[in-house]
C-alpha atoms as a printed R data frame, in Angstrom:
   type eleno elety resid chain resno      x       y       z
1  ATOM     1    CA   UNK     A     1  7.974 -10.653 -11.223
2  ATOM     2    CA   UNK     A     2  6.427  -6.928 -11.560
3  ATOM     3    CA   UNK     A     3  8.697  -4.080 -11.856
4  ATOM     4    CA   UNK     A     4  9.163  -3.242  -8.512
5  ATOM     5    CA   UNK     A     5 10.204   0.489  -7.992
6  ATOM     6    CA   UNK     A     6  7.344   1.913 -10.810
7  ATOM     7    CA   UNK     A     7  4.772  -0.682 -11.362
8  ATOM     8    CA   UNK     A     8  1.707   0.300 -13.458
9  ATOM     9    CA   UNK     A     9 -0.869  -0.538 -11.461
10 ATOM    10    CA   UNK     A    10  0.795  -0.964  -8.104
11 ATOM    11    CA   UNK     A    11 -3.144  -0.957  -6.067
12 ATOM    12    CA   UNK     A    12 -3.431  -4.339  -7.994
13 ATOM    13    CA   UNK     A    13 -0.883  -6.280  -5.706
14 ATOM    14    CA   UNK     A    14 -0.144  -6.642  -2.552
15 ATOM    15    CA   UNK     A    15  3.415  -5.775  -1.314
16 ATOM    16    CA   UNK     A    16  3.828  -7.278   1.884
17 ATOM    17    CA   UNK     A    17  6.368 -10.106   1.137
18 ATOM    18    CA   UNK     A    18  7.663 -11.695  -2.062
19 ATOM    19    CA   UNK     A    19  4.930 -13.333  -3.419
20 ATOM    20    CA   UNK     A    20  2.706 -10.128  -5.000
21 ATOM    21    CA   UNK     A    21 -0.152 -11.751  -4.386
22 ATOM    22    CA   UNK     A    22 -3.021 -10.146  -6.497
23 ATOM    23    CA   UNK     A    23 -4.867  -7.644  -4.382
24 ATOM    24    CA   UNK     A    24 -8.317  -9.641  -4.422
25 ATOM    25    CA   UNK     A    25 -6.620 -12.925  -2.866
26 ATOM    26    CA   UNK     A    26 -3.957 -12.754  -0.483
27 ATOM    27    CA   UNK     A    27 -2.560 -15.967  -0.335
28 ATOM    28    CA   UNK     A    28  0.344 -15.689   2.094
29 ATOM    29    CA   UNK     A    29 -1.580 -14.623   5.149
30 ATOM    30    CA   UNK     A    30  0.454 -11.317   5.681
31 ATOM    31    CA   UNK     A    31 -3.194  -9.441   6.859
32 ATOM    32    CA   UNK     A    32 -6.643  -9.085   6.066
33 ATOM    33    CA   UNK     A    33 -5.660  -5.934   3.828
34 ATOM    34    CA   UNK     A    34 -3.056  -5.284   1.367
35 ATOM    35    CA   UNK     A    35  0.325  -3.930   2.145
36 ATOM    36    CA   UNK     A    36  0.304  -0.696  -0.710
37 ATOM    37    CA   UNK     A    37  3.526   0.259  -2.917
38 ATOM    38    CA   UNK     A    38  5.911   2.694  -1.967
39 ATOM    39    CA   UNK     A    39  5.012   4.662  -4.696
40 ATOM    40    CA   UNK     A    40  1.301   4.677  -3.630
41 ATOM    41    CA   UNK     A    41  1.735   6.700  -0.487
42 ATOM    42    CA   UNK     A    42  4.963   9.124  -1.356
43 ATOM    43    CA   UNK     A    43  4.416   9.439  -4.752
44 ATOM    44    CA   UNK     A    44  6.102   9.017  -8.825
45 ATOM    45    CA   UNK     A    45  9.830   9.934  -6.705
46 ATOM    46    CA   UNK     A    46  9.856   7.976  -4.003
47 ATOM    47    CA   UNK     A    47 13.078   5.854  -4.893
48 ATOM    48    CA   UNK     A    48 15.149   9.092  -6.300
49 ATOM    49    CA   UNK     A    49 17.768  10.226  -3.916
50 ATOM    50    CA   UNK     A    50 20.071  12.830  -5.178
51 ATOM    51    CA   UNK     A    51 23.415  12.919  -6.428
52 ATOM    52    CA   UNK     A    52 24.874  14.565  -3.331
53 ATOM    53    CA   UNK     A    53 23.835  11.902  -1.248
54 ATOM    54    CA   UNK     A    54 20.359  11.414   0.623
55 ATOM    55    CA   UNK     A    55 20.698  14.465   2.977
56 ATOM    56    CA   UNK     A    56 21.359  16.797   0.611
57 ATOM    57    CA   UNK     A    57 17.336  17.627  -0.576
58 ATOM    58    CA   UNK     A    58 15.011  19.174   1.606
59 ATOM    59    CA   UNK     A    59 12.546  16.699  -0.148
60 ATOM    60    CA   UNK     A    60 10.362  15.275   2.460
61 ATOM    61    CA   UNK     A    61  9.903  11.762   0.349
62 ATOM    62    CA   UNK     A    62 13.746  11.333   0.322
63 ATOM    63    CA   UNK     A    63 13.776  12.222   4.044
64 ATOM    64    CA   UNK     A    64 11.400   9.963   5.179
65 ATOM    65    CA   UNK     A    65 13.307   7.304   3.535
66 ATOM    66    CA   UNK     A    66 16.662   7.431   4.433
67 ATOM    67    CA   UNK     A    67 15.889   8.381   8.046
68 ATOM    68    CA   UNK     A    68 13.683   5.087   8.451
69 ATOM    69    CA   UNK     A    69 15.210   2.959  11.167
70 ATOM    70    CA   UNK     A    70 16.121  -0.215   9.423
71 ATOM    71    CA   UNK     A    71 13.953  -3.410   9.645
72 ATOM    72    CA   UNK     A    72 15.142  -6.264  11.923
């Protein structure tokens, strides 16, 4: 299994669902394009939250992701 939270060449997999299927053959049927990393479209930080909790930065990575609804 990749590293998940900084992989070094995250456009190379897809990461829709568990299987990281390679980029060029998506196997589980999740789309006709890849789903891209985290790190891809907010950047190097995007899982840093700071000490004081996730409100406390006026970061807009951090608050995109703790104000996400969660998934169902």
């Amino acid at each position: 299994m990749p590293n998940i939270f900084h992989p070094k060449h995250p456009e190379r997999i897809c990461w829709g669902c568990d299987r990281y299927c390679p980029a060029d053959n998506l196997s589980c049927g999740n789309g006709t394009i890849r789903t891209p990393h985290p790190i891809e479209l907010l950047g190097d930080d995007w899982c840093d939250v700071p000490k004081d909790g996730p409100m406390a930065s006026d970061s807009p990575t951090e608050s995109i992701l703790t104000t996400m609804p969660p998934l169902r």
